[in-house]
C-alpha positions as CSV (number, residue, x, y, z in Angstrom):
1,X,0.0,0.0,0.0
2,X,1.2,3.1,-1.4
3,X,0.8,6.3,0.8
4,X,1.8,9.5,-1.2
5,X,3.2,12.8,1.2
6,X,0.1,14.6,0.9
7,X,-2.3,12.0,2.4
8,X,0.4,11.4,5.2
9,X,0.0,15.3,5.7
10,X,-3.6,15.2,5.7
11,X,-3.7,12.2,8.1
12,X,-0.9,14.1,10.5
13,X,-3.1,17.1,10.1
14,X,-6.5,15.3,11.4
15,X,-4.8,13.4,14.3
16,X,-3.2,17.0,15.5
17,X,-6.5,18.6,15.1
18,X,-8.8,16.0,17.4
19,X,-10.7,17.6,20.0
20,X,-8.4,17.7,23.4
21,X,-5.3,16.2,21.5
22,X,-3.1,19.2,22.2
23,X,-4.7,21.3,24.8
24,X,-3.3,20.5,28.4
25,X,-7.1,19.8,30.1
26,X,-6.8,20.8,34.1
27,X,-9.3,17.2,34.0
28,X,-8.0,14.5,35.2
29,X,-6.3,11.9,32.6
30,X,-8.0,8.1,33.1
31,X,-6.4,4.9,33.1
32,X,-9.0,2.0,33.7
33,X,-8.4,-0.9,35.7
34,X,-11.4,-3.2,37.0
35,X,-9.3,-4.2,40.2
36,X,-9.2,-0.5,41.2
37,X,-12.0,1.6,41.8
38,X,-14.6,-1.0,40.8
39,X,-14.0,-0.2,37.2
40,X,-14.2,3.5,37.2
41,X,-10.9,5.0,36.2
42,X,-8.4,6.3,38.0
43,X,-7.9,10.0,38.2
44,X,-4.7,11.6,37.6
45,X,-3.8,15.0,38.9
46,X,-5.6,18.0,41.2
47,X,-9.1,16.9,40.3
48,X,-11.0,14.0,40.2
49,X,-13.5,13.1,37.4
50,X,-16.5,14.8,37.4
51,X,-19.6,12.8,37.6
52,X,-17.7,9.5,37.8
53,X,-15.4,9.4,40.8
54,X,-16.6,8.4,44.3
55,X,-15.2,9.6,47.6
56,X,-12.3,7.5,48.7
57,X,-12.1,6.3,45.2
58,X,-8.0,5.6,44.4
59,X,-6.0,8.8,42.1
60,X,-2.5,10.0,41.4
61,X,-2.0,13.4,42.4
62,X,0.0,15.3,40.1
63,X,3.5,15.0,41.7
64,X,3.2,11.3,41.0
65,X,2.0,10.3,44.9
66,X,-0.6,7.9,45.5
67,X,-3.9,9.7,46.6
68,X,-7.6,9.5,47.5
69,X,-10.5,11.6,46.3
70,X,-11.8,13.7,49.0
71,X,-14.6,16.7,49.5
72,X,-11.6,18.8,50.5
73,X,-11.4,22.0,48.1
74,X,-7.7,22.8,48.4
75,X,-7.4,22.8,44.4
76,X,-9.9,24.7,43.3
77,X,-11.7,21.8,41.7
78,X,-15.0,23.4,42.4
79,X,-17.6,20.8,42.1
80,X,-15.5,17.9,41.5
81,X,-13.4,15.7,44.3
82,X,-9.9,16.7,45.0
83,X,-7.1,14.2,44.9
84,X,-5.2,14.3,47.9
């Protein structure tokens, strides 16, 4: 299979152009494992995931620590859990 430069450079263009690809969200990034959390992912960073993490649910905070979601707003999360 052939692939000339300019479908390569449309193809490199699309991939850079996805929604959230480059942007540094302050949401948490999720990695799912169904021995932690019951299946819900794991948060990683200040915040927890909206709408889907549970107090006391496992995160990693964002100096690489291990931490828990907790009600406590120290990050500014608003609404959402705090990973401390």
């Amino acid at each position: 299979m052939k692939l000339t430069i300019s479908t390569l450079a449309l193809l490199m263009t699309t991939a850079l152009a996805a929604p959230g690809s480059l942007t540094a969200r302050q949401e948490a990034a999720t990695i799912f494992d169904r021995a932690v959390n019951d299946g819900r992912p794991v948060a990683t960073g200040l915040c927890c995931i909206a709408n889907t993490s549970k107090k006391g649910d496992t995160c990693t905070q964002s100096n690489g620590a291990a931490g828990i979601c907790s009600v406590a707003d120290t990050a500014g999360c608003g609404a959402k859990l705090t990973c401390t």
